[in-house]
N, C-alpha and C positions, 0 to 999 in steps of 0.2 A: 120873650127872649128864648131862644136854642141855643140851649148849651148841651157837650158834650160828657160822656165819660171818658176821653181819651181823644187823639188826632185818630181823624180817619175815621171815624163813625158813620160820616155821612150828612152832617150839619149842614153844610153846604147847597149838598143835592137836594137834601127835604128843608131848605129855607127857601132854595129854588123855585119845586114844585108848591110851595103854598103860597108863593108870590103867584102863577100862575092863576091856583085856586081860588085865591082872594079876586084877582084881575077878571077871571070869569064868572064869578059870584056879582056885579056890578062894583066893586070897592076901586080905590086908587092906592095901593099899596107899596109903601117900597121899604131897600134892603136898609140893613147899617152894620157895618163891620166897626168898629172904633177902632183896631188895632190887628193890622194883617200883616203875618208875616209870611211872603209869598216873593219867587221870579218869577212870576207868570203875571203880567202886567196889561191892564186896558188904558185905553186913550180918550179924554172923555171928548166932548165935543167942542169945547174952549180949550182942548188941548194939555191937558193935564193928566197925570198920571195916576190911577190907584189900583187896587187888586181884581185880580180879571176874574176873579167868582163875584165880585159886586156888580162888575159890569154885566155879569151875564146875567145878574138876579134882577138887573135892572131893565134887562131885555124882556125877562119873563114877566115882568108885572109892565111893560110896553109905556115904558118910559123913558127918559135921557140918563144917562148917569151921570152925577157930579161928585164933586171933590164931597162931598158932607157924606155921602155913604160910606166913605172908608177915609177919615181924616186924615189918618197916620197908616201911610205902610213900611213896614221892615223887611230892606232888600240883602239879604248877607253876601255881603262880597269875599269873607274865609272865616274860617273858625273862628267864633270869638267877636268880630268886628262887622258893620252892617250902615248899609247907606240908609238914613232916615227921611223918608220924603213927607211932608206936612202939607196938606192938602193939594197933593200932587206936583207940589214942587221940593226937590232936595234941599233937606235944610242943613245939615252934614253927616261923616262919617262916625261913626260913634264905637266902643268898645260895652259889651256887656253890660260892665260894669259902670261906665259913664253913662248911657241911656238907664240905667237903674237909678242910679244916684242922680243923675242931675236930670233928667230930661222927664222922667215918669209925674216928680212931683208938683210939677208945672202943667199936666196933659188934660186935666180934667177939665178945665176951661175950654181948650179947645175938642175936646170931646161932647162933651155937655152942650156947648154953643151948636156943631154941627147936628146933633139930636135934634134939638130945638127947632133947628129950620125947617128941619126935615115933618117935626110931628103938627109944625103950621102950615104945612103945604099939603101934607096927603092924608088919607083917611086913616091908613095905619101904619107904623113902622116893624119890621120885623127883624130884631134884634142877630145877629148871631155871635157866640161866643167862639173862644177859641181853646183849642187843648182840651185842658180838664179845668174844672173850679175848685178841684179840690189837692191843685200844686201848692202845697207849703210852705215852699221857698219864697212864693212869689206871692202870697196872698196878700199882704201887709202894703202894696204898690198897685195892686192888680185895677187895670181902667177896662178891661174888657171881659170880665164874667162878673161873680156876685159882688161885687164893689160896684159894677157899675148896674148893675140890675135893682142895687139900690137906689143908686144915684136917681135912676129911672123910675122908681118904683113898677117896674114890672114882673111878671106873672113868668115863672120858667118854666119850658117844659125839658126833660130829661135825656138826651139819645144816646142811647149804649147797641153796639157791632154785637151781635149773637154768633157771627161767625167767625171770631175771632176767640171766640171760648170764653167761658165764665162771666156771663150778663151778666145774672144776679148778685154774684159777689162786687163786679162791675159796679152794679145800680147802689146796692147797700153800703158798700164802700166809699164810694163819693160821698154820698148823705152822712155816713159816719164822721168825717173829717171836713163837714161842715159846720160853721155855728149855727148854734141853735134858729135865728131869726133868716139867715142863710136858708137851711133846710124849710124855713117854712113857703121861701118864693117857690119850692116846686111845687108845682100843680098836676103833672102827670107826668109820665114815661113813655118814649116810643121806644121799640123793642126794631132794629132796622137790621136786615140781613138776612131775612132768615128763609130756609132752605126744609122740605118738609112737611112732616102731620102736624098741623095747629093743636090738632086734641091732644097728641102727647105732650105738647109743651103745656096746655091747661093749666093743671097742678101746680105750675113752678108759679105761672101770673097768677092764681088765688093766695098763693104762697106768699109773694112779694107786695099785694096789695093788700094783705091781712099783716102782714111784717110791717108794711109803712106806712098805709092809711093814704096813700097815693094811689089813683088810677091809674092802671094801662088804657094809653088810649089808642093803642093798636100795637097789632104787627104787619110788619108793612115785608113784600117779601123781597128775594132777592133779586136784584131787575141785571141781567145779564148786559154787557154793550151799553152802558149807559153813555150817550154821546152828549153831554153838558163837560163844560171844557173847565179842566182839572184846574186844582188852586194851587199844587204846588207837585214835587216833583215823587211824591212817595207812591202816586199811582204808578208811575214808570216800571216797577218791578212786577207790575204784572203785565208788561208789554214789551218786557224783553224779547217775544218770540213773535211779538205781532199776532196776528189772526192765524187762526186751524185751516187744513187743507194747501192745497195747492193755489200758486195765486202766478200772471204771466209775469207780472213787473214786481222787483224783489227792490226797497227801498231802505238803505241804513241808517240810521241816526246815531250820528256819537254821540254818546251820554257823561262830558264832562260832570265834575263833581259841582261848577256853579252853570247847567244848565239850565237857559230860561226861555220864558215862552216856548217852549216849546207844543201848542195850543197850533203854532203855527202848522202842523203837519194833520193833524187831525182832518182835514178835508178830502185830504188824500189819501189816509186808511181808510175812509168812505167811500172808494171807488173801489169798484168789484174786482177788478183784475190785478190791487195794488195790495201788497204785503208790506207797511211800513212795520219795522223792528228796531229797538235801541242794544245799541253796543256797545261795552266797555272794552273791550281787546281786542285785538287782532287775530285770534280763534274765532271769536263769534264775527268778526268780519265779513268774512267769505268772499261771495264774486257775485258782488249787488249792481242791478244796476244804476242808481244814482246813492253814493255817499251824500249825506246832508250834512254839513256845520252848524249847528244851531246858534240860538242866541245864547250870550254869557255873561254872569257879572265880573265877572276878572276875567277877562282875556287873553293878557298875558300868563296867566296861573295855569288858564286851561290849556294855552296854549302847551307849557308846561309840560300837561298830562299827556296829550299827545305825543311829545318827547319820548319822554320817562317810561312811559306803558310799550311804546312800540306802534302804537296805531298812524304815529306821522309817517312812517317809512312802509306801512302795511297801507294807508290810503295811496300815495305815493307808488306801490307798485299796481296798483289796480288805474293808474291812470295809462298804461299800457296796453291797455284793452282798449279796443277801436272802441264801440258804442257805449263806456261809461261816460259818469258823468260824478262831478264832483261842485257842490253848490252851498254856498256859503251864505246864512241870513246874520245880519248885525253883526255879531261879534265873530260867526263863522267869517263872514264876508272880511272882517277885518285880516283878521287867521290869515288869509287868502295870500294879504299882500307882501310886502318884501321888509318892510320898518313896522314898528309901535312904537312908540313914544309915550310916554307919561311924565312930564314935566311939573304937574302940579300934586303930582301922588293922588292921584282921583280914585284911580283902584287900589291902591296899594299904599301902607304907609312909609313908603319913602319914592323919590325920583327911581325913575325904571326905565329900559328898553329892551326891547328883543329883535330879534329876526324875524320877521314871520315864515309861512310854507313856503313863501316866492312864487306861488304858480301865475298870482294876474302884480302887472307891476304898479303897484299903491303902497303909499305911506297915510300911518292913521297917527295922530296925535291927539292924546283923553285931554279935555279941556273942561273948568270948571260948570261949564254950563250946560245942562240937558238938554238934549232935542226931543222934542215931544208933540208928535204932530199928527195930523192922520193926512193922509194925501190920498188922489186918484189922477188916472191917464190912463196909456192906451201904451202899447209892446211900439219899442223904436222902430220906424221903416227899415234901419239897416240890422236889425237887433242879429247877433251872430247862434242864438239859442233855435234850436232844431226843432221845432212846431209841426203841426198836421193840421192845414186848412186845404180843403178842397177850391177857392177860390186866391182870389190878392188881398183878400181879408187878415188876413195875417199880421200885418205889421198894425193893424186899427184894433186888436184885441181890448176890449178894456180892460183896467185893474185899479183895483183899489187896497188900500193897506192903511198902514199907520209905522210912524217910527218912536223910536225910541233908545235911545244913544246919547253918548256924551262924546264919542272921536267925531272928529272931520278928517273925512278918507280923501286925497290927493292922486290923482293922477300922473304918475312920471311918465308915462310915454303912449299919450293920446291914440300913438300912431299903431300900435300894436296889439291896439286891443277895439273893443265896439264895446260903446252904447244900450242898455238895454230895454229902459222906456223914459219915455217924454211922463214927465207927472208936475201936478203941481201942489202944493198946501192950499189949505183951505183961502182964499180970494188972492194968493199970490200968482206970481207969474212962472209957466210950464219953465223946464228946465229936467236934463238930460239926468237920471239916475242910474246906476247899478253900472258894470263893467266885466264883458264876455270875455274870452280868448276868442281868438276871430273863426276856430272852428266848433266854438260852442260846449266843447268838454269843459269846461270851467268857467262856472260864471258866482256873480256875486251881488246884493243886492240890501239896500237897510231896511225894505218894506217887509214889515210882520206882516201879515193876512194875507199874503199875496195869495196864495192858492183857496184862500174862499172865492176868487176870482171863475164863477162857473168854465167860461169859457176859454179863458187861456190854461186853467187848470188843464182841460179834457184836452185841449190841444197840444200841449206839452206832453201831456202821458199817450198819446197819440205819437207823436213823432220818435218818443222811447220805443212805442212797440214798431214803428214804424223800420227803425234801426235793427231789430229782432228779427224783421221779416212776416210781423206777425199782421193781421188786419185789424184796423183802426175800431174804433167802440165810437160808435156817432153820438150816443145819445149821453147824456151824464144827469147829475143832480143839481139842485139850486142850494147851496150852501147855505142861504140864508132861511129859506121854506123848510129845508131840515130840520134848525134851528130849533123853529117857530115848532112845530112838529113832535122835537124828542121835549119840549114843553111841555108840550098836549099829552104826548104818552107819560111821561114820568108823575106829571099831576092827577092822570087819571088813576094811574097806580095808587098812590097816596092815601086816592078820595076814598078806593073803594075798601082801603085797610087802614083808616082812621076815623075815626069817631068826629068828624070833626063840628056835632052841635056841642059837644064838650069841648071842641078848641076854640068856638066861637064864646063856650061860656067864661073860659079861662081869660079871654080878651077883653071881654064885657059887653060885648058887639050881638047884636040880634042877629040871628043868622036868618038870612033867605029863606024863603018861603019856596 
């Protein structure tokens, strides 16, 4: 099990990279979250929903993801109150203190069960925690750090951020506000972050493993651009300005406060001519050329903040400029239209509606039932969005995505607007999704991933520069061979700054020859 001393250590990324390491060592390894609290959502392949760092981890050890890697995830839709979905379907909205009290002490069965399947089907399982183990408030309930690392009888190992200041009191500190039988599951420490002379730091790790009697079993250093797709939204603050230098195509993201998936853009700050940036105001707005609406878990809320902050009437005037563009995924796209509706308090605890921006003419109504699906097709014949193919290939782009939504978005006036791709669910029948303004400045659309879509990606950022005057980029990346790729790099990292016959002994596992 990997547990942390804090959120943001990097558990995630080095539970990643050893799913990898295990995967090329010959082993069949996969992830286990019990308890994620994350908007950043994957879709498994039965269509179900869990935490999209399980999903990736399940990429990296090249397997399927299912509901048992992450039984329970926690989606907050506002302070205090949080949709609980139970093997990737929502079981309800909860407060705090309701999933404390009534919901935790019930969870161990179906955590425990989900383990189980998991440790009869593959070679290993690898554990990850969440937070810290050494929260107080919450130890006495706790199903996903050392409660459950008993449960499991397994081996922890430690990971504390050096670059955030004070490992060691970090490392000591945890252990200290451990019980005693607690403190003895660790079995070593990674030291992750670090930036630097190793020799200087020496002294502190002879220091700390003569203090504890626990190994270091590395330092692993600091990997810049790590491209594994974030768990939750606390990366964003270091992407408020996007990438260094100059870049031809300048891309905004508004960063409401229940921002999700946002995972979805990441394909497209991998193209070399693209600056995606997240913004909270209308200062840092500027004169981008494509505004994004991302996905949200209250829509109406976020909608809200675009109100209240000023950035509804700051995107609004930037739609005056000839070659922007303003685009809407899930809950943006919802934003887009003219009504919301919430009739059954799906986001909110009581009946609700708003207005929306008005720009494409749709009415959305939240309905108790989740759509949770992955889809693929091809960019509509009539599709009104502004592409760069050198051929009639155009409208045959493929794409592929996944949804994930609770509105059904309606159409008021067919006549006004276009189409934007034919797709369909997994063995059902094609049918017309997403909706243009007919000269392509606003469009909208419920497909997450759309732009891991190689080639209508590069074609769309093509038709941007093409609007610029600038010359097209023919060639681009394989979003998925990337993937596979920042796998390979981030695991090789790892190997050559971990010990890992000692993480092989910590396991119990012989290690490779």
């Amino acid at each position: 099990m990997l547990q942390g001393t804090a959120s943001d250590v990097g558990k995630s990324v080095i539970t990643t990279a050893l799913c990898r390491i295990f995967k090329q060592d010959g082993f069949r390894p996969a992830p286990f979250k019990s308890q994620n609290m994350a908007l950043n959502s994957y879709v498994t392949e039965d269509g179900k929903e869990i935490g999209r760092a399980q999903g990736a981890q399940a990429e990296a050890c090249g397997i399927e993801a299912t509901t048992d890697m992450n039984p329970i995830l926690i989606k907050p839709v506002r302070d205090m109150h949080s949709q609980i979905v139970v093997h990737g379907v929502p079981l309800a909205q909860m407060s705090a203190w309701d999933y404390r009290q009534h919901f935790l002490p019930e969870a161990k069965e179906t955590v425990m069960d989900a383990l189980n399947r998991l440790r009869a089907t593959y070679d290993m399982v690898l554990m990850e925690g969440a937070g810290s183990p050494a929260e107080i408030n919450l130890k006495d309930r706790d199903i996903v750090n050392m409660n459950l690392a008993g449960w499991a009888d397994a081996p922890v190992i430690l990971i504390s951020d050096i670059d955030r200041g004070g490992v060691f009191a970090s490392i000591v500190g945890t252990l200290e506000l451990l019980e005693p039988h607690e403190a003895q599951r660790v079995k070593g420490f990674i030291i992750n972050k670090f930036r630097g002379d190793l020799s200087l730091l020496q002294p502190g790790l002879d220091w700390l493993e003569e203090r504890t009697g626990i190994p270091v079993l590395g330092v692993l250093p600091y990997i810049s651009d790590i491209q594994i797709e974030a768990e939750d939204s606390v990366v964003l603050d270091s992407m408020r300005h996007g990438k260094s230098g100059q870049h031809e195509l300048d891309l905004a993201v508004i960063r409401y406060p229940r921002i999700s998936n946002f995972t979805d853009f990441d394909a497209l700050s991998r193209e070399p001519d693209v600056n995606v940036r997240y913004v909270t105001s209308p200062d840092e707005l500027g004169h981008p050329d494509v505004i994004l609406l991302p996905g949200t878990k209250d829509t109406i809320g976020d909608l809200a903040f675009l109100r209240v902050s000023g950035l509804e009437q700051a995107i609004a005037s930037q739609t005056e400029r000839e070659h922007v563009q303003i685009v809407g995924i899930c809950g943006g796209y919802q934003m887009l239209g003219q009504h919301l509706k919430d009739p059954f308090a799906v986001e909110a605890n009581q009946i609700q509606e708003a207005n929306g921006l008005g720009w494409l003419p749709l009415s959305t109504t939240f309905l108790q039932n989740k759509q949770t699906v992955r889809a693929s097709g091809h960019v509509h014949g009539l599709h009104p969005i502004r592409l760069y193919e050198e051929s009639d290939a155009a409208s045959s782009l493929p794409i592929d995505g996944y949804e994930i939504h609770m509105g059904v978005t309606e159409c008021l006036e067919p006549g006004n607007v276009t189409a934007l791709f034919e797709i369909a669910h997994s063995g059902g029948q094609s049918f017309n999704e997403g909706w243009g303004t007919v000269d392509g400045k606003v469009w909208g659309t419920y497909l997450h991933g759309l732009f891991e879509s190689d080639l209508f990606r590069r074609s769309w950022l093509n038709g941007l520069r093409e609007g610029k005057g600038l010359a097209p980029l023919l060639e681009t990346y394989s979003a998925r061979e990337r993937k596979e790729m920042e796998f390979d790099r981030v695991a090789e990292s790892l190997r050559s700054s971990l010990d890992m016959q000692r993480v092989y002994e910590i396991m119990g596992v012989q290690a490779p020859e």
